[in-house]
N, C-alpha and C positions, 0 to 999 in steps of 0.2 A: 570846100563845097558850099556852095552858095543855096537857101530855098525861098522862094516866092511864095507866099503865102496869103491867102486870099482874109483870113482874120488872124491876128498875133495878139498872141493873149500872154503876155510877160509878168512874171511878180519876182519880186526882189525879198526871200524869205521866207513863201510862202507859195501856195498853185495859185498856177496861172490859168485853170480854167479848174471851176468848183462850181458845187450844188449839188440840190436832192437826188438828183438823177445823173450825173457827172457822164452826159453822154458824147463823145466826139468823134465824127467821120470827118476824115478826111478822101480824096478822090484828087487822081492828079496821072497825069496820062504818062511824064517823063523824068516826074523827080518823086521824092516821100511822098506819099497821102497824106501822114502825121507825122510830124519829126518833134522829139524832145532832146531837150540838153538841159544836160546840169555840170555842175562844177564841184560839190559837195552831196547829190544824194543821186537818186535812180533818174534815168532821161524820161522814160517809159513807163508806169505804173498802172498793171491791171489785176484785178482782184474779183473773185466770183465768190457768191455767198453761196449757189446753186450746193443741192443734199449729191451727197458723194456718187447716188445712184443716176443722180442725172448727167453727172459728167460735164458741167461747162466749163471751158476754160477760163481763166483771167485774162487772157492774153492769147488771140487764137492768129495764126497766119495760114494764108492761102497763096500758092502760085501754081500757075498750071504748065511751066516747065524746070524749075529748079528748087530753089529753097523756099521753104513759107516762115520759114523764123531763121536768122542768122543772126548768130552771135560771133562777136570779136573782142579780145584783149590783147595788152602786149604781154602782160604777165601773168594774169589769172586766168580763171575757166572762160571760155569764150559766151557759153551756154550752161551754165547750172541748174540741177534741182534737187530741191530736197525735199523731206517727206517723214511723217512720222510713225507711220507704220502701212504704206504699200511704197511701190515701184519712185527711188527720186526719178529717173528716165524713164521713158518708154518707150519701143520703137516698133515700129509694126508694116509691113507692108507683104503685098498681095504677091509681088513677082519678082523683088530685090531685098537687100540683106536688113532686116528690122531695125540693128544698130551696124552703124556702120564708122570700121575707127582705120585711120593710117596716120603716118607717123614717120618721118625720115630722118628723125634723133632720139625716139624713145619709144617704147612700145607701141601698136596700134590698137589694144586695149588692154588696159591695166584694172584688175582687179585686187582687192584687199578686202579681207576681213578681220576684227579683233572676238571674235564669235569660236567658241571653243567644240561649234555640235554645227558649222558652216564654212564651205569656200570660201575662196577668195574671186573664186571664176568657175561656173557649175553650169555645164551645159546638158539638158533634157530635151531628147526628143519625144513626141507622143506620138507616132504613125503608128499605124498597126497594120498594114497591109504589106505585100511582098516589098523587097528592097529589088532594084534593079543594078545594084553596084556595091562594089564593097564600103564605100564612103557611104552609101544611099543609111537612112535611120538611126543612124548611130547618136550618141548623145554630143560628141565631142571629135571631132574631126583633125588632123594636124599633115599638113604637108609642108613640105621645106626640101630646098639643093642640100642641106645637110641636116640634120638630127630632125627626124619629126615631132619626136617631144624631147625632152631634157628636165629631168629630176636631179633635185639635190637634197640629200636629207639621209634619216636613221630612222627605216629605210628609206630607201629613195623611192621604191613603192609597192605598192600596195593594190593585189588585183582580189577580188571577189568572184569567183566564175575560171569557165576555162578560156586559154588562153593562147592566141595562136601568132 
């Protein structure tokens, strides 16, 4: 992949575009707006100092038909976050799935905890109005051509409530 760039600002060691105000747009109808490479550190670096209340990203993307941030590896997380005491991901949408995972060699979302009082995978709903179906409100949903859930363990499980 070849990009045409209208300023190229290179450094060997060190950034290629700096300052007080470290601003850059890019705009471009058919290829990147802004494209980074590196060889040893991030291609890409954004960083918001904004109070936790305001919400700005470091790094924001927008499309109005597909993805607004995509990430790729061959070996690691494609898209990572982490975080020190709220959400590393967040996903949210108004008419399709908030997080959304598949997978045609390993789970389509994997959960872990090392937390002795939390899941590994803990799903809550908050509706409070009539359900229209038996999946409708539920906290944790499972369908499958075979086992809807599958437990392994001493017990394998564990219900609270009654049970049908």
């Amino acid at each position: 992949m070849s990009f045409t760039t209208g300023t190229n600002n290179k450094a060997d060691g060190g950034t290629g575009i700096s300052g007080d105000a470290r601003v850059l747009v890019g705009e471009s109808t058919n290829q990147a707006g802004v494209a980074g490479f590196s060889t040893n550190f991030v291609g890409v670096w954004g960083e918001s100092q904004s109070p936790a209340n305001a919400g700005q990203p470091g790094v924001f993307g927008k499309s109005p038909n597909w993805q607004g941030v995509h990430g790729e590896s061959t070996n690691q997380a494609g898209v990572a976050g982490f975080s020190n005491s709220g959400p590393g991901v967040f996903g949210e949408s108004n008419s399709g799935a908030g997080v959304f995972g598949q997978s045609s060699g390993f789970d389509g979302v994997h959960g872990e905890s090392t937390s002795n009082a939390h899941a590994g995978v803990s799903g809550v709903n908050t509706y409070t109005g009539s359900v229209s179906s038996p999946q409708g409100g539920v906290g944790v949903y499972a369908s499958s051509n075979n086992a809807g859930i599958f437990a392994q363990g001493n017990p394998a499980g564990y219900f609270q409530g009654d049970v049908r």
